[in-house]
N, C-alpha and C positions, 0 to 999 in steps of 0.2 A: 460484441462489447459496446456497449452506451457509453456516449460521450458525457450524459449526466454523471455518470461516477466518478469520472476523472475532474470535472466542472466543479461538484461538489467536494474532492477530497484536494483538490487544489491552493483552497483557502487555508492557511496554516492551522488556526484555531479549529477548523471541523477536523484537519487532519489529526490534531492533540486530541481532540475527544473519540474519535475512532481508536486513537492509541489507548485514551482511558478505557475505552468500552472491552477492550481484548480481556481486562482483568475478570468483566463480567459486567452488571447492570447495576446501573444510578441512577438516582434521581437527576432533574433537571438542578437543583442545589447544591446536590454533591458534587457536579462536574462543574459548576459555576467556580464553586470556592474552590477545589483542587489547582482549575485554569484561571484563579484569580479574574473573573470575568463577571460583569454584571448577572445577574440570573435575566434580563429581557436580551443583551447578548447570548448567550448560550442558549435561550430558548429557540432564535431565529437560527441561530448554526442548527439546532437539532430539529428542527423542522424543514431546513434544506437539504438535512441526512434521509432525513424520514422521505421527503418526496421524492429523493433518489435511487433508495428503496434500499438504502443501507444499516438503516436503524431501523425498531420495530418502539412500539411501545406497548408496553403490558400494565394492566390497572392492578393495583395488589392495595386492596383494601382502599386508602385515601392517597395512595402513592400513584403516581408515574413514574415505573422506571423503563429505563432506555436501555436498550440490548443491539450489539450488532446481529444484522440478520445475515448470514453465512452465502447465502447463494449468490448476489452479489463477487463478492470477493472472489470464492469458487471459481466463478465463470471469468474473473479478470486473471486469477493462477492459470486459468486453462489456455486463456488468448496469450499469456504472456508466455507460458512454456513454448509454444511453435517460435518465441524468439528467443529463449534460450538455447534451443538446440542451431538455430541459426550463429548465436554469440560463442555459445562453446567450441562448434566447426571453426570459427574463425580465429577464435584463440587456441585452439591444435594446432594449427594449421601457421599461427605466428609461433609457436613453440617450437615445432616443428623446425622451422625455418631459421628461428635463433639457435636450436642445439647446431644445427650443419654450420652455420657461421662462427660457432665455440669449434669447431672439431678442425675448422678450416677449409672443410670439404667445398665452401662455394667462393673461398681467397683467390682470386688469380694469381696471387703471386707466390703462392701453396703450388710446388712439384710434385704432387700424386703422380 
């Protein structure tokens, strides 16, 4: 996992256009006016997306539109599942530990 991903998706505003981009691809105007943001604002957020390798951009006639690029992402789902199965262990395992506290099983003052 790159620490550029997280660096880049840290800044609120590139986080918002990441969120826009899931819908699919915009222009550098369209995500401007959406996030109420300058267009030379938005162009610097999507050029720190770009270089983190999270955006792509594709020419379509006199347009640039911005797309997220999927691999990315991919590889942050994959580092972060080895910690979900660590968070899930440990929230079993406080379930676990609060049903025997409902049942009375670990009360001292429970005469089993």
């Amino acid at each position: 996992m790159d620490i550029t991903t997280f660096s880049a998706l840290a800044e609120p505003n590139r986080l918002r256009i990441v969120e826009l981009l899931r819908s699919g691809p915009l222009t550098v105007g369209e995500i401007a006016e959406q996030l109420q943001l300058r267009q030379p604002q938005a162009s610097k957020h999507l050029k720190v997306l770009h270089e983190a390798g999270l955006v792509v951009v594709e020419a379509v006639a006199n347009r640039r539109n911005y797309k997220l690029h999927r691999q990315p992402f991919q590889d942050m789902d994959e580092w972060l599942n080895t910690y979900r199965r660590i968070w899930e262990e440990r929230f079993d395992s406080l379930d676990n530990y609060l049903q025997q506290l409902q049942s009375g099983s670990d009360n001292p003052n429970n005469e089993n």
